[in-house]
C-alpha positions, 0 to 999 in steps of 0.5 A: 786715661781709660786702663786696660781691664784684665779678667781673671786668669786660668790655666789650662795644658799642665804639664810636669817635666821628669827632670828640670833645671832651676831657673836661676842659680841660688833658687829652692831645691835641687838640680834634679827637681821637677818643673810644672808648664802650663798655658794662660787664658790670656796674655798677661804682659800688661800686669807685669809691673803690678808682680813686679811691685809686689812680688817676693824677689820680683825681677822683670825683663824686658826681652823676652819679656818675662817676670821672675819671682819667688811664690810659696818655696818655689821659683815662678818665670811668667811669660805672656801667656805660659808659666814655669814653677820650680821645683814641684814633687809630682803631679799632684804638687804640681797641681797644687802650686798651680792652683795656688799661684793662680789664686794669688795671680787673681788676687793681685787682679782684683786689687791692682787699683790699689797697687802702685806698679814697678816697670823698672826692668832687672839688668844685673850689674857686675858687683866687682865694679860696684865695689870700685864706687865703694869706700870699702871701709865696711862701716855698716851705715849703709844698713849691711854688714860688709861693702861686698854685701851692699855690693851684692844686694845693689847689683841684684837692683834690691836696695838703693845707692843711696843708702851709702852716704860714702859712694861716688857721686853718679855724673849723670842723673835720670829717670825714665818714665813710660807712656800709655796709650788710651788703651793703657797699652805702653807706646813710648818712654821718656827720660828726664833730667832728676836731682837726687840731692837727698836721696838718703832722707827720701829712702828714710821715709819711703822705708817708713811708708813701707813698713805702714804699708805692710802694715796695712796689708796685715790688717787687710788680710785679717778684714778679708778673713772676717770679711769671708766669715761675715759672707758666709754666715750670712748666707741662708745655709753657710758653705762648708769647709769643702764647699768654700775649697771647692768655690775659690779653685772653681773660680780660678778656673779650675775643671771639674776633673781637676778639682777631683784631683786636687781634692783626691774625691770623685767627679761625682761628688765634685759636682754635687759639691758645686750644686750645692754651692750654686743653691746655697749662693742662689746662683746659676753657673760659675761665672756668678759664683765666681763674682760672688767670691771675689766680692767677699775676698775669696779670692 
């Protein structure tokens, strides 16, 4: 199946409120914080499930469709084509966390082949009748202190019935799989018949895969940070610090006039900085320098 291909994305009409709402209760901040919008350079639906896999707290919805998760203290909503953090302190945050996000967004980009994507959606459960399936008996096998707990966390879909060895046995068993067109876009889904019979030892090792997954991530950030040290040490004249700030906004999509807001320096020295980036990497525009970082883990 040939997969959709997703380009890097941009931002563009930032916009902070004066006063906004947190997105959902029980989120960073307070109710008087203000919220930053801002447009997509393009509709991101289709890497949904890779945020949803990753993601800290993710939640996807299906209608509208819409992704919630928790970024760097902040409460992210992702539709197709705009965004919402919360809370932000002014606009000068606003345009960090911005920039940020949009950083992070390209980085799962550039390694979704290595990601495994989640299109479960979120449809949270009422905990008083999850309880009813429970034992009660707060025995703790289950990995939480209390029932109610196990209870909350199973309603919020971040852990698994199975790992209650007590609760009632489920009448009916499916999983529902999605199907794709040649274009990688979703076009149907399917439910089948499952046996969950060891469910309990499953959850053991998909626990351990885990952990060696993030693992793996430590140690693919620590390559990364070598890999960008080697990169630049091989370049005829190393980028500076500055230099290597500017570069990994510039390939976020980043203007000139925002970079000079972010970095509180002048447009002028923001486009000395950029020649002197393009001359150093031998290339001749931003899309290049652009590749150039992305190649090195930048991003």
């Amino acid at each position: 199946m040939k997969k959709k291909k997703l380009h890097a994305i941009g931002f563009h009409d930032l916009l902070v409120s004066s006063k906004g709402p947190l997105s959902k209760p029980g989120s960073h901040g307070t109710g008087n914080s203000r919220t930053v919008a801002f447009s997509l350079t393009a509709d991101v639906t289709f890497f949904f499930p890779f945020i949803n896999a990753v993601a800290l707290n993710a939640e996807l919805y299906e209608k509208p469709p819409r992704m919630r998760f928790d970024f760097s203290k902040t409460a992210c909503v992702l539709y197709p084509e705009w965004c919402l953090i919360t809370p932000v302190k002014n606009l000068n945050d606003a345009r960090q966390k911005t920039f940020e996000l949009i950083a992070y967004l390209n980085g799962i980009v550039q390694k979704k082949d290595l990601i495994i994507p989640n299109y479960k959606k979120f449809k949270q459960k009422s905990v008083m009748e999850i309880l009813r399936l429970l034992p009660l008996t707060n025995c703790t096998d289950c990995g939480f202190k209390t029932c109610m707990a196990f209870a909350a966390m199973l309603s919020k879909q971040q852990t698994n019935p199975g790992r209650c060895p007590y609760m009632v046995l489920p009448e009916e068993e499916t999983a529902v799989y999605p199907i794709f067109d040649s274009r990688g876009n979703k076009v149907s889904k399917i439910t089948l018949n499952v046996d969950m019979t060891g469910t309990g030892a499953r959850l053991k090792q998909q626990e351990q895969y885990i952990q060696k997954l993030e693992t793996s991530v430590v140690k693919l950030s620590e390559n990364n940070q070598q890999s960008q040290i080697a990169a630049n040490k091989s370049l005829p004249s190393p980028l500076t610090k500055r230099e290597i700030q500017v570069l990994k906004y510039m390939a976020t999509g980043a203007t000139n006039s925002e970079l000079a807001i972010h970095l509180d320096i002048s447009a002028h020295t923001v486009k000395t900085h950029i020649i002197h980036i393009f001359n150093k990497l031998g290339v001749n525009d931003r899309t290049q320098a652009a590749v150039w970082a992305a190649c090195h883990n930048f991003l």
